[in-house]
Legacy VTK file of the C-alpha trace (Angstrom):
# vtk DataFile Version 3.0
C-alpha trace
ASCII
DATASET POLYDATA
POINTS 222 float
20.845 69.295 33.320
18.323 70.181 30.739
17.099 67.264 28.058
15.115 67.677 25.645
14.107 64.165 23.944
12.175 64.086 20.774
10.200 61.432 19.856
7.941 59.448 22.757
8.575 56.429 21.388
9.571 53.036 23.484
13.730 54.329 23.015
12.474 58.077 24.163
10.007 56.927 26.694
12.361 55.053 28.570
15.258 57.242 28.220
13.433 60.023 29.401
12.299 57.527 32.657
15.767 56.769 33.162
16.611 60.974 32.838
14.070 61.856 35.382
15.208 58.973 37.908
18.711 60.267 37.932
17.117 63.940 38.742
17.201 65.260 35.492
14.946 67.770 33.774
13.584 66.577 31.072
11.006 67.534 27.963
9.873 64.974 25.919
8.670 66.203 22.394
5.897 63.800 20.526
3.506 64.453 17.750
0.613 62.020 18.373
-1.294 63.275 21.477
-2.574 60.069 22.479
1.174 59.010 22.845
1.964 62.198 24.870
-1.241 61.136 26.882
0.278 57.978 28.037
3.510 59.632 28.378
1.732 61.851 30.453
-0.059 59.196 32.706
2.851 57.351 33.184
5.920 59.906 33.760
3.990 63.198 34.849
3.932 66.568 32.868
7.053 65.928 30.845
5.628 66.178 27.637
4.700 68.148 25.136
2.696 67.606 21.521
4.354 68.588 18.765
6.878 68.571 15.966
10.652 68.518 17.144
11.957 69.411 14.011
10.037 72.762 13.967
11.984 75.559 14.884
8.899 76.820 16.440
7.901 73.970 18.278
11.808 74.119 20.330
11.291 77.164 20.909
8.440 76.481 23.488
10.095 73.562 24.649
12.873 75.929 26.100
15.568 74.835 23.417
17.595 78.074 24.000
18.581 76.811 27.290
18.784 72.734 27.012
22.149 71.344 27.546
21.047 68.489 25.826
18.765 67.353 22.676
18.397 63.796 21.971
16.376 63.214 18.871
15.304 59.523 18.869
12.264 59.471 16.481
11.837 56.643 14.282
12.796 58.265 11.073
16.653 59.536 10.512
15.701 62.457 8.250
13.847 64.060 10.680
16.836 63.322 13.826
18.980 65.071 11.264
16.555 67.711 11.012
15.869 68.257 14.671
19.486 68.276 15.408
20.657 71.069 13.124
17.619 73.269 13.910
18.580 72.714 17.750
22.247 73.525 17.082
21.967 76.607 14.687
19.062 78.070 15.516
19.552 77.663 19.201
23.151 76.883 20.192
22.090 73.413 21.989
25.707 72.441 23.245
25.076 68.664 22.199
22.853 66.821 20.017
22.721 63.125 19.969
21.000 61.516 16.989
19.397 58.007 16.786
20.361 56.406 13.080
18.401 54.196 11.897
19.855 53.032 8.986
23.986 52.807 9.606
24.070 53.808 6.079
22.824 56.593 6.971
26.017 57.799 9.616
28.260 59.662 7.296
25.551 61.964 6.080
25.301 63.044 10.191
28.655 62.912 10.435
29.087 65.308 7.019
26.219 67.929 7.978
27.689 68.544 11.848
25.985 65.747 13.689
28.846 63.878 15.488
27.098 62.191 18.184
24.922 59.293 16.652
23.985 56.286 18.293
22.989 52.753 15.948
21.448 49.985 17.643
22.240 48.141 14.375
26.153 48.967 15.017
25.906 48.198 18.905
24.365 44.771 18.360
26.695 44.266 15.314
29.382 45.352 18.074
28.083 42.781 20.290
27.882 40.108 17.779
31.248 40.277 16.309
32.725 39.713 19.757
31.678 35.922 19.619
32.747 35.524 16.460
35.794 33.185 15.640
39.146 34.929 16.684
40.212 35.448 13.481
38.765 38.814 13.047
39.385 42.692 13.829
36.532 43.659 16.293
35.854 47.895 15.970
35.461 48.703 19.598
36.084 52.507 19.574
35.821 55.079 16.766
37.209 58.768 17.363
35.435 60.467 14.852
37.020 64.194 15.331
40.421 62.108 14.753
39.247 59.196 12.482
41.035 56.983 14.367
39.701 53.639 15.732
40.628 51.175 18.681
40.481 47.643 17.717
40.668 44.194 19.239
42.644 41.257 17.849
42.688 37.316 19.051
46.339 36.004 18.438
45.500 32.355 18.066
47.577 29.582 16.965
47.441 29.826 13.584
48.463 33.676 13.377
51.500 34.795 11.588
52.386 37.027 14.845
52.774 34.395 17.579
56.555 34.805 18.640
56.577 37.866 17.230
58.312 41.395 18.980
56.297 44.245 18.987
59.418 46.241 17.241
59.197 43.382 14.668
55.787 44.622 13.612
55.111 45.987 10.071
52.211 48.242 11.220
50.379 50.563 9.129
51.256 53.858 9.225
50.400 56.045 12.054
48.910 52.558 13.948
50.365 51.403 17.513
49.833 48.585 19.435
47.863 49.805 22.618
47.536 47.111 25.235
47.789 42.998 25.373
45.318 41.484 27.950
47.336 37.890 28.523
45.497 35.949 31.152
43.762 38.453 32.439
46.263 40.393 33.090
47.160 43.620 31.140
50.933 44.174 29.737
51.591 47.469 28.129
53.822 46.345 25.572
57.366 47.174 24.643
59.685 46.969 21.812
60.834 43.729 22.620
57.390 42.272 23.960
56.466 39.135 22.051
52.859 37.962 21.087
51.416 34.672 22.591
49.138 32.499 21.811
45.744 33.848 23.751
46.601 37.271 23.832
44.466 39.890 23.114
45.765 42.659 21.477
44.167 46.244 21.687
45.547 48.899 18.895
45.098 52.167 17.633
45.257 52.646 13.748
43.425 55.146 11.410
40.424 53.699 9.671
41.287 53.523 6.448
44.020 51.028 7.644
41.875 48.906 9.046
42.144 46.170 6.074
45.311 46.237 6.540
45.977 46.026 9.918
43.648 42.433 9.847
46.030 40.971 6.939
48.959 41.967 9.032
47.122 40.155 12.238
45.770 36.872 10.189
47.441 36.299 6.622
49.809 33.291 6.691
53.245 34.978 5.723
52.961 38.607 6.927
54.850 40.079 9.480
LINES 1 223
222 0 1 2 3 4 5 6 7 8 9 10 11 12 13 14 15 16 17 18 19 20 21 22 23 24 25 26 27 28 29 30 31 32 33 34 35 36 37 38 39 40 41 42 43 44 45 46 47 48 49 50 51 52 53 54 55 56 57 58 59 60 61 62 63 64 65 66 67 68 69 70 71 72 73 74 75 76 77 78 79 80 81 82 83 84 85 86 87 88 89 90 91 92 93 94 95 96 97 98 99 100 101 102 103 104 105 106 107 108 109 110 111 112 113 114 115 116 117 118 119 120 121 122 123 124 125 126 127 128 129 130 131 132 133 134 135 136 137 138 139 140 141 142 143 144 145 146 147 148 149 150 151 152 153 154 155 156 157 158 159 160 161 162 163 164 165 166 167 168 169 170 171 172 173 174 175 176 177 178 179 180 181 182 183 184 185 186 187 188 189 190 191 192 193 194 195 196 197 198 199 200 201 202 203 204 205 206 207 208 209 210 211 212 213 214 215 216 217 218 219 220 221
């Protein structure tokens, strides 16, 4: 598979290491030479100085036949940039974008750019996985669909412990996926009760996500 990578910073050096190590070809794309030198020094003659999101400057790198362009600069704008030049102008299959600012995700998403990757939202994914049980964790989004997979504590204080599955007031078009009870996973049916300690995995559009957590942890809702 061809990759191009732009930007030779640390998150494109060391994807483009890990590329090359699992026999990939690769092109890294950076605009300071003396970063492309050390590139250079380091990973061999996988680099390139220039701008990635000149039309021009993709053209040399091969863009017409890349499978792959990963634009990982420090600077959204010009990710966004790269990607659409990469997919218009030369019909790269995928583009993955490195965001920045999470802000910044809809904009991508809006202009064509489906496959972004935060750090900010996989350390906030990370984060919110310790935090106290009574809270709706994001652990999947289908963008395509807008539909998300979610993870829910039940712990002793929820409204739902005792609870059948059929006796559920879920949001529309929302299902209860999976319940991982002591380890061991139960796909549930209608007349499936929640426990204390189980962990329930479900499917709901975003814009129900509010109310899928009042259903999980408001005192009186069922």
């Amino acid at each position: 598979m061809y990759v191009i990578v732009a930007g030779g910073g640390k998150v494109g050096f060391y994807l483009t290491r890990e590329l090359l190590e699992q026999g990939h070809e690769v092109l890294v794309i950076e605009r300071d030479a003396k970063r492309a030198e050390y590139i250079q020094n380091d990973l061999g003659n996988v680099v390139m100085v220039g701008m990635g999101d000149e039309a021009s400057t993709l053209e040399e790198a091969g863009a017409a036949r890349a499978e792959v362009i990963c634009a990982v600069t420090g600077d959204d704008e010009d990710n966004l940039v790269i990607c659409q030049v990469a997919r218009k102008r030369f019909n790269v299959p995928r583009a993955i974008a490195r965001i920045n600012n999470p802000k910044n995700e809809e904009i991508f998403r809006l202009l064509g750019i489906d496959e972004t990757v935060s750090s900010t939202d996989l350390i906030l994914s990370v984060l919110e996985q310790e935090i106290p049980s009574q809270t709706l964790v994001p652990l999947l989004r289908l963008r395509h669909a807008d539909v998300e997979m979610v993870d829910a504590h039940i712990d002793g204080v929820s409204p739902l412990v005792g609870v059948a599955i059929r006796d559920l007031r879920l949001p529309r078009d929302s299902t209860i996926a999976l319940i991982i009870r002591s380890g061991e996973a139960i796909f549930p049916q209608p007349l499936t009760t929640l426990q204390v300690g189980d962990e329930v995995l479900a499917l709901t559009h975003t814009r129900h996500e509010d109310e899928l957590r009042r259903l999980f942890f408001s005192p009186g809702r069922v």
